[in-house]
C-alpha positions, 0 to 999 in steps of 0.5 A: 471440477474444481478441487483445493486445499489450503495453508493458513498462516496467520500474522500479527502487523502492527497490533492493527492487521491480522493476515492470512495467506491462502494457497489454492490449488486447482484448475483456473484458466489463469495458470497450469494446473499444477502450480498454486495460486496464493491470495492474502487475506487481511483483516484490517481493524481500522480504516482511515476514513479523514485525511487530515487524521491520516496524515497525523499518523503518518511520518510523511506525506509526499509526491513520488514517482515509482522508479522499479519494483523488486519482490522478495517474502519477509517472514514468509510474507509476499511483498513488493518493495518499490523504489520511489523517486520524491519530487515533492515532500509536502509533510514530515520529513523523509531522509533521502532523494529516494524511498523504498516503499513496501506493500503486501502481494507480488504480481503473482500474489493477489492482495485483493484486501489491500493497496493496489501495487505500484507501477513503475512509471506512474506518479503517487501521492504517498501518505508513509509510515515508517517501516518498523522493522527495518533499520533503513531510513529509506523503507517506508510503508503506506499508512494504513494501507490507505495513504496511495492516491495515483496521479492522473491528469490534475487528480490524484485517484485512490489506490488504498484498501477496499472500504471496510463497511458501508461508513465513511471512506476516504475520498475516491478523487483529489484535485492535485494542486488543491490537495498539495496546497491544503497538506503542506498547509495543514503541516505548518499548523 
């Protein structure tokens, strides 16, 4: 028998999110007994479903490579702040070697309705906005929580939100060298 009780905290991100953290305590085969397992929940109200729009919003668009992540809470928020080494600035424009990526959840904070973490190692395509609360040119944020392609191979393979409805989405592969050449292009427009 499975029993729980929740918290609710709900906050506002960017007029576009809405967010609710969610703890569950009870029994899983996951975890002991008594420690909660916490989920966030968001609601996001719209999802990119164009790159090029996408990349519009975006303040840049580049190929990193995840270097570390560290976890930390803003606001009682859970996050993950990966350290990204650039190899490629293909749009806009980002002020160092090197940026700070923050995503919603931690390794142990499931954040099922967003961007799947980063891993240290892997190599991304990163579409970034600019963190709006911090004064550092180096934290950025995926735009829209869609902007994340994982390189494998010669693609690149979607690692943003969960399509939102049965519309359009985003799509789910990329051929690399096409996808860099049709970015740095669509910039110099």
């Amino acid at each position: 028998m499975k029993t729980s009780t929740k918290r609710h905290h709900a906050v506002r991100l960017t007029g576009a999110i809405a967010l609710a953290i969610l703890s569950s305590s009870g029994c899983t085969a996951e975890q002991p007994r008594n420690e909660p397992r916490q989920r966030i929940s968001v609601s996001q109200v719209n999802r990119y479903t164009d790159l090029g729009q996408m990349q519009r919003d975006s303040s840049a668009v580049v190929v990193a490579h995840a270097v570390d992540s560290t976890t930390a809470t803003h606001d009682r928020i859970p996050i993950t702040k990966t350290s990204a080494k650039i190899r490629k600035v293909l749009a806009g424009s980002v002020p160092e070697s090197s940026v700070n990526v923050q995503q919603l959840g931690t390794d142990k904070v499931d954040s099922p309705d967003t961007s799947r973490l980063m891993k240290s190692g892997e190599t991304y395509l990163l579409y970034l906005s600019k963190d709006s609360g911090k004064e550092n040119g180096e934290d950025f944020v995926i735009t829209g929580g869609d902007g994340i392609y994982v390189l494998q191979g010669q693609r690149y393979v979607y690692r943003g939100g969960p399509p939102t409805g049965p519309g359009k989405s985003l799509p789910t592969e990329l051929p690399a060298d096409e996808t860099e050449k049709k970015v740095t292009s669509q910039q110099q427009q």
